[in-house]
C-alpha positions as CSV (number, residue, x, y, z in Angstrom):
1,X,0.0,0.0,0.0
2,X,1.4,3.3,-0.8
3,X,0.8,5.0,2.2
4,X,1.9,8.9,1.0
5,X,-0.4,8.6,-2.2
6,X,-3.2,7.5,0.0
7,X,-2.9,10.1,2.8
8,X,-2.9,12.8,-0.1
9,X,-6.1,11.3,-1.6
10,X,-7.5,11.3,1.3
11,X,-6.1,15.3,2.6
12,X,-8.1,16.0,-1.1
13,X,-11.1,14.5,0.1
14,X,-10.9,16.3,3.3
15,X,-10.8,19.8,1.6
16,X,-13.4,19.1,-1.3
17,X,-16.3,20.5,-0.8
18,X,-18.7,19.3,-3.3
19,X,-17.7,15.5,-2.3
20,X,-18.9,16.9,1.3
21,X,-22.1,17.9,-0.3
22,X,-22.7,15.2,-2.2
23,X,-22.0,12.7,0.4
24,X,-23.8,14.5,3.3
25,X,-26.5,15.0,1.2
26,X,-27.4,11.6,0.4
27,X,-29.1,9.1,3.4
28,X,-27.3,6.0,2.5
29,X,-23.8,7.9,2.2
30,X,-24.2,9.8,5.4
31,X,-25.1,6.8,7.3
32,X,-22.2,4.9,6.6
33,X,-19.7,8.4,6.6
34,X,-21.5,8.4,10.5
35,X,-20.5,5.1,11.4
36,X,-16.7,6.0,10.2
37,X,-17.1,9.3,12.1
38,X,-18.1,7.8,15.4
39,X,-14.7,6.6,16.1
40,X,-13.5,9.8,16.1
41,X,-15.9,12.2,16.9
42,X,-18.1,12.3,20.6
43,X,-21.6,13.3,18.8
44,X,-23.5,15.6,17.0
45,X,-25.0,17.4,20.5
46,X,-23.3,19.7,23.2
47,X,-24.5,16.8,26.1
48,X,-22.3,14.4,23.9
49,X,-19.3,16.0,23.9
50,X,-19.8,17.1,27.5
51,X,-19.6,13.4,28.3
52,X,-16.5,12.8,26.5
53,X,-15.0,15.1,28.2
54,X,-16.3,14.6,31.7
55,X,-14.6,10.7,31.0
56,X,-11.3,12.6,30.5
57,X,-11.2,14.6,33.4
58,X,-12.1,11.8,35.4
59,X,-8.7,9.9,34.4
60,X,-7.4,13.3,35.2
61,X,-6.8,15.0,32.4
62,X,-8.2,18.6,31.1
63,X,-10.5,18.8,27.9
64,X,-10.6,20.9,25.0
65,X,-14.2,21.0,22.9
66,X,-14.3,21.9,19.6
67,X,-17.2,22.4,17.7
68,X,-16.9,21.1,14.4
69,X,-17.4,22.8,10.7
70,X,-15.3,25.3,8.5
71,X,-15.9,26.8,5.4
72,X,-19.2,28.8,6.2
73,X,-19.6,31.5,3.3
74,X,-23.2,32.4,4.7
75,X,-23.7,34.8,7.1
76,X,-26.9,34.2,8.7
77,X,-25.2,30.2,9.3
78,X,-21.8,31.7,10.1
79,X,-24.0,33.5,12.9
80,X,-25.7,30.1,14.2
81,X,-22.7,28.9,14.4
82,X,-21.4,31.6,16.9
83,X,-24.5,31.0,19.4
84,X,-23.2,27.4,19.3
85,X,-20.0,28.4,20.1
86,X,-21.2,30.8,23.2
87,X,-23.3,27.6,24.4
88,X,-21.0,25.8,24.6
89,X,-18.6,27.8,26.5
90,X,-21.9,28.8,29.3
91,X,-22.3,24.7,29.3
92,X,-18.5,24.7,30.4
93,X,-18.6,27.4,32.8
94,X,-22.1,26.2,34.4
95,X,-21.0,22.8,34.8
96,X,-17.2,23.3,35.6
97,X,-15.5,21.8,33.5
98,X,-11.8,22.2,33.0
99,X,-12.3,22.7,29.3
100,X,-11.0,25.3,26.7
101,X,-13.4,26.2,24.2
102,X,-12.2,25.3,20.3
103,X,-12.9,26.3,16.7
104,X,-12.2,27.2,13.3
105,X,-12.5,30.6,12.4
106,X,-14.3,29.9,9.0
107,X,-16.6,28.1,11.2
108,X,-17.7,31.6,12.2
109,X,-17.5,34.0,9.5
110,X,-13.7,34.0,8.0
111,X,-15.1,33.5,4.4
112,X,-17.8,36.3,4.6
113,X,-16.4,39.5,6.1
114,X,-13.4,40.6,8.0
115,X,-16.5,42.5,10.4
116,X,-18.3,39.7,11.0
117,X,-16.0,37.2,12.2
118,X,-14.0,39.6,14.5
119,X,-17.2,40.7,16.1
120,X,-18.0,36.6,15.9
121,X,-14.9,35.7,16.8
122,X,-15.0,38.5,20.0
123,X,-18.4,36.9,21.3
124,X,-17.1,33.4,21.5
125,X,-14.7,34.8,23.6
126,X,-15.9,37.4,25.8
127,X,-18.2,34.1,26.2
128,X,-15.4,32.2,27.4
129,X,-13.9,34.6,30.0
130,X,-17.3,34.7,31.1
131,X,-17.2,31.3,31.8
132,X,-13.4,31.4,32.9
133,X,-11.9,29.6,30.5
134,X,-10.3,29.8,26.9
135,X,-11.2,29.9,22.9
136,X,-8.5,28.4,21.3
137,X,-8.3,29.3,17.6
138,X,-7.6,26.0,15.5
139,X,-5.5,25.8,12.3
140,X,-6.6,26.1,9.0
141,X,-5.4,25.7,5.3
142,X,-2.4,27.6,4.6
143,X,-4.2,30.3,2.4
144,X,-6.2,31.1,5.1
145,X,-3.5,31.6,8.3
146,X,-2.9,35.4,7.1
147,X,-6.5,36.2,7.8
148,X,-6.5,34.0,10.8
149,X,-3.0,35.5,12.6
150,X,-4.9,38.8,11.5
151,X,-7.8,37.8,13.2
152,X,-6.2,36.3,16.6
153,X,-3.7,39.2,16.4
154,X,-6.9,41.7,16.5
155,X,-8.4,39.8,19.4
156,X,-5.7,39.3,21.6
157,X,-5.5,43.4,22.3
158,X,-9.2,42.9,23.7
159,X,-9.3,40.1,25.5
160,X,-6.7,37.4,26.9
161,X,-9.3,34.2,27.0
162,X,-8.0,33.7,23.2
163,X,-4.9,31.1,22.2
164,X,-3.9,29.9,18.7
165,X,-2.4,27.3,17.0
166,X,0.6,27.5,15.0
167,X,1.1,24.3,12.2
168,X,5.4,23.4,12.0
169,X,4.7,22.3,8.7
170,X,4.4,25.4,7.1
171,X,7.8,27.0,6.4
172,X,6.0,29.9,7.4
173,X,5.8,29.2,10.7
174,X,9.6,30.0,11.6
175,X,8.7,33.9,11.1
176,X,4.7,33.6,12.6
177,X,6.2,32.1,16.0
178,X,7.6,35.5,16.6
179,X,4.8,37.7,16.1
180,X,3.1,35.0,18.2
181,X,5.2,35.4,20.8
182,X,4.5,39.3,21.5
183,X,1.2,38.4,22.5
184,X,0.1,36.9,25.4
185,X,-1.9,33.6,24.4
186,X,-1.2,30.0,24.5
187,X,0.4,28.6,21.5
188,X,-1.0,24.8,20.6
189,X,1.9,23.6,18.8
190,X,0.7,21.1,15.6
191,X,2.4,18.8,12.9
192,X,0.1,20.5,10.7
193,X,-2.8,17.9,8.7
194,X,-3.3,19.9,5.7
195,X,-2.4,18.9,1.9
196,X,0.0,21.9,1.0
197,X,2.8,21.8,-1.6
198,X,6.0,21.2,-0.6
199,X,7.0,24.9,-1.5
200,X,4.5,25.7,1.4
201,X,4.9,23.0,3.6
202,X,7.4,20.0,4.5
203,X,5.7,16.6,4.0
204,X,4.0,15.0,6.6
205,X,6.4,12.2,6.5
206,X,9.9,14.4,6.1
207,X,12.2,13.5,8.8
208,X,12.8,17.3,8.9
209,X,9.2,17.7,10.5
210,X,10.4,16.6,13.7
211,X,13.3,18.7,13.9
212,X,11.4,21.7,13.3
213,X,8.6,20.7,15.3
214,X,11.4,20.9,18.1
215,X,13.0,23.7,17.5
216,X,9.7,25.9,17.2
217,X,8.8,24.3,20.6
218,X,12.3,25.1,22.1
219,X,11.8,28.6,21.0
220,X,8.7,29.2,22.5
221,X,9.7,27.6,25.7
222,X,12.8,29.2,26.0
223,X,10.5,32.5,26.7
224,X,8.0,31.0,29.6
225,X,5.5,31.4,26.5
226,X,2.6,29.0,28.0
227,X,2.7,26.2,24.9
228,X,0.7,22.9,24.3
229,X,2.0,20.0,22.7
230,X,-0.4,18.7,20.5
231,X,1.1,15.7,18.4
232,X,1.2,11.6,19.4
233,X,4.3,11.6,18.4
234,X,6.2,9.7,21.5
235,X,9.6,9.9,20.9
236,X,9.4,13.7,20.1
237,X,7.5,14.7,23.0
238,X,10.2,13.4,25.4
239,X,12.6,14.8,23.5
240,X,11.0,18.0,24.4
241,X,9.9,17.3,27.5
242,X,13.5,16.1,28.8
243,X,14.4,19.7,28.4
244,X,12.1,21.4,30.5
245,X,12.9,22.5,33.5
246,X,9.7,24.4,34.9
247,X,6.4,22.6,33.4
248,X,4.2,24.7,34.6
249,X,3.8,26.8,30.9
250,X,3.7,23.5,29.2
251,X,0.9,20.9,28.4
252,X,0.4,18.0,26.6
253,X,-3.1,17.5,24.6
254,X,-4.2,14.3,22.2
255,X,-7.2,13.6,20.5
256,X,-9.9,11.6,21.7
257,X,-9.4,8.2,21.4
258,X,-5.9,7.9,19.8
259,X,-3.5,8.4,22.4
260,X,-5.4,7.6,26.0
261,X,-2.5,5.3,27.0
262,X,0.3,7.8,26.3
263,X,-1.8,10.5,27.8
264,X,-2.7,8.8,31.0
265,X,1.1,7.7,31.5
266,X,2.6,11.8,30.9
267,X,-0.1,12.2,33.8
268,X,0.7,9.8,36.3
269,X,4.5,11.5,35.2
270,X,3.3,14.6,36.2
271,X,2.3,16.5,33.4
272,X,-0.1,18.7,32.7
273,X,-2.6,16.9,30.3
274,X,-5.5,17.9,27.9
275,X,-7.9,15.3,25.7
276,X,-9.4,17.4,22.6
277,X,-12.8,16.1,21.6
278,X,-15.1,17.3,18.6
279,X,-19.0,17.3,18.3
280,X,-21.4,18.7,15.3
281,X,-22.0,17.3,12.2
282,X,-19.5,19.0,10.6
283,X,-17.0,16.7,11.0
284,X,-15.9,15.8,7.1
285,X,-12.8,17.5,7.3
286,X,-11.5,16.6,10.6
287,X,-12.2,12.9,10.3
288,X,-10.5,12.5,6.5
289,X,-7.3,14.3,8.4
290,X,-6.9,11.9,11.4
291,X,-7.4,9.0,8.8
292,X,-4.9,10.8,6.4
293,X,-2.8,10.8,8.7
294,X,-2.4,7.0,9.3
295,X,-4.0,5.5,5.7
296,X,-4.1,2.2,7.6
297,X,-7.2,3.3,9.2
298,X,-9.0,3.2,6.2
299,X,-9.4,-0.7,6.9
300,X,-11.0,-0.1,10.4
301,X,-13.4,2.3,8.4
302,X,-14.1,-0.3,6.8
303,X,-14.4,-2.5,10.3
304,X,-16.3,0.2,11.6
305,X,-19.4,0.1,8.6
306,X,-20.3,-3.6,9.7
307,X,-22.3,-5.4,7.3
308,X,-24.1,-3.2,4.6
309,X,-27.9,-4.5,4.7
310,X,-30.0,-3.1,1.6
């Protein structure tokens, strides 16, 4: 199996938005596109993804909630979108929950007008320091992290309940981390899951993505910048983490079901600890990117779809 060919087929599929449609919009499709999601994805509902993450805390771990969809070129849905968002963060805040609020900006208005997702973006989180904790701004194709640096950049000098996450792929990023670094949110440190070019982007599979995934991390610790370090990548992370002296800027966050064991032992280490979780139906994009990432999966998918009846 040619595993590089595959992820990239599948990173297409990810950002194609009339496949989306067209799957989405048919019953049979959807179903079985469900059944592949569920492995990776809490629910469709706020009380889903509240359980999720209510099962991480109690192995002791913090939780980070994201509320899936991107792409949203329509304002009035761009808006919907938002009240979810500010839900959410009251349903952390009422029920206490050590969980950080997350999203993609196009989720919100990104695609529509530079007015309307700053004044989105704002809400979700004056909505979070309401509820005392943070919106952390997720990552999104390299075409749009001008607008979305713009965007956090804009934020950050009104409120400090915002962080953002910075992808070491891009070849970018060595210049971003420093204009990151002069404001005061957390950076959430990625491999980066997008197809890009290489003249963008170093492959997913270079050997040089580790080495740059470290040095951007040593960088940003070197200033007591807080910092999470989200990958499942073992031997990296204690790489890293044999360096640090003071953990108290620095955290350690994996996705829902795909690293619990890892997870749970930096914990009982002593680490700080978060478990990300997604819920909404707009989970196309994520769940294509966890799969690109190892192809393999594509035969639990498979598992996953049981018998087809008619």
């Amino acid at each position: 199996m040619d595993t590089t060919i595959a992820a990239e087929t599948l990173r297409a599929w990810a950002l194609d938005e009339r496949a989306r449609a067209h799957v989405m919009g048919d019953p049979v499709l959807a179903d079985m596109a469900r059944r592949v999601a569920a492995r990776y994805v809490a629910g469709e509902d706020i009380d889903a993804a509240e359980l999720a993450v209510k099962s991480a805390v109690g192995r002791g771990h913090n939780g980070s909630i994201e509320f899936a969809g991107e792409s949203v070129r329509d304002r009035d849905e761009a808006i919907a979108a938002t009240e979810r968002f500010v839900s959410l963060a009251q349903r952390v805040g009422a029920a206490e929950i050590p969980s950080t609020v997350s999203g993609d900006l196009s989720h919100i208005g990104l695609l529509v007008s530079t007015d309307l997702v700053r004044a989105n973006a704002l809400r979700t989180a004056e909505a979070c320091e309401a509820a005392g904790t943070v919106f952390m701004i997720s990552a999104e194709g390299s075409d749009r992290t001008d607008a979305v640096l713009d965007v956090y950049e804009w934020l950050s000098a009104r409120t400090s309940s915002v962080g953002i996450t910075l992808q070491a792929r891009l070849h970018r990023s060595t210049a971003d981390v420093d204009r990151l670094l002069t404001l005061p949110g957390r950076i959430r440190l990625v491999k980066g899951a997008f197809l890009e070019p290489s003249a963008v982007a170093l492959g997913r599979d270079s050997g040089e993505l580790a080495v740059r995934y470290q040095e951007l991390a040593t960088r940003i610790l070197a200033t007591g910048h807080p910092l999470t370090l989200a990958t499942h990548d073992e031997p990296l992370l204690r790489t890293i983490l044999g360096q640090v002296a003071e953990a108290a800027a620095v955290e350690v966050e994996m996705l829902m079901g795909l690293g619990d064991d890892l997870l749970d032992s930096l914990h009982a280490e002593g680490w700080a600890t978060r478990e990300y979780c997604i819920f909404g139906d707009g989970w196309w994009l994520y769940v294509l990117n966890r799969m690109a990432e190892s192809p393999e999966r594509v035969f639990r998918a498979i598992t996953d779809l049981g018998p087809l009846t008619p």
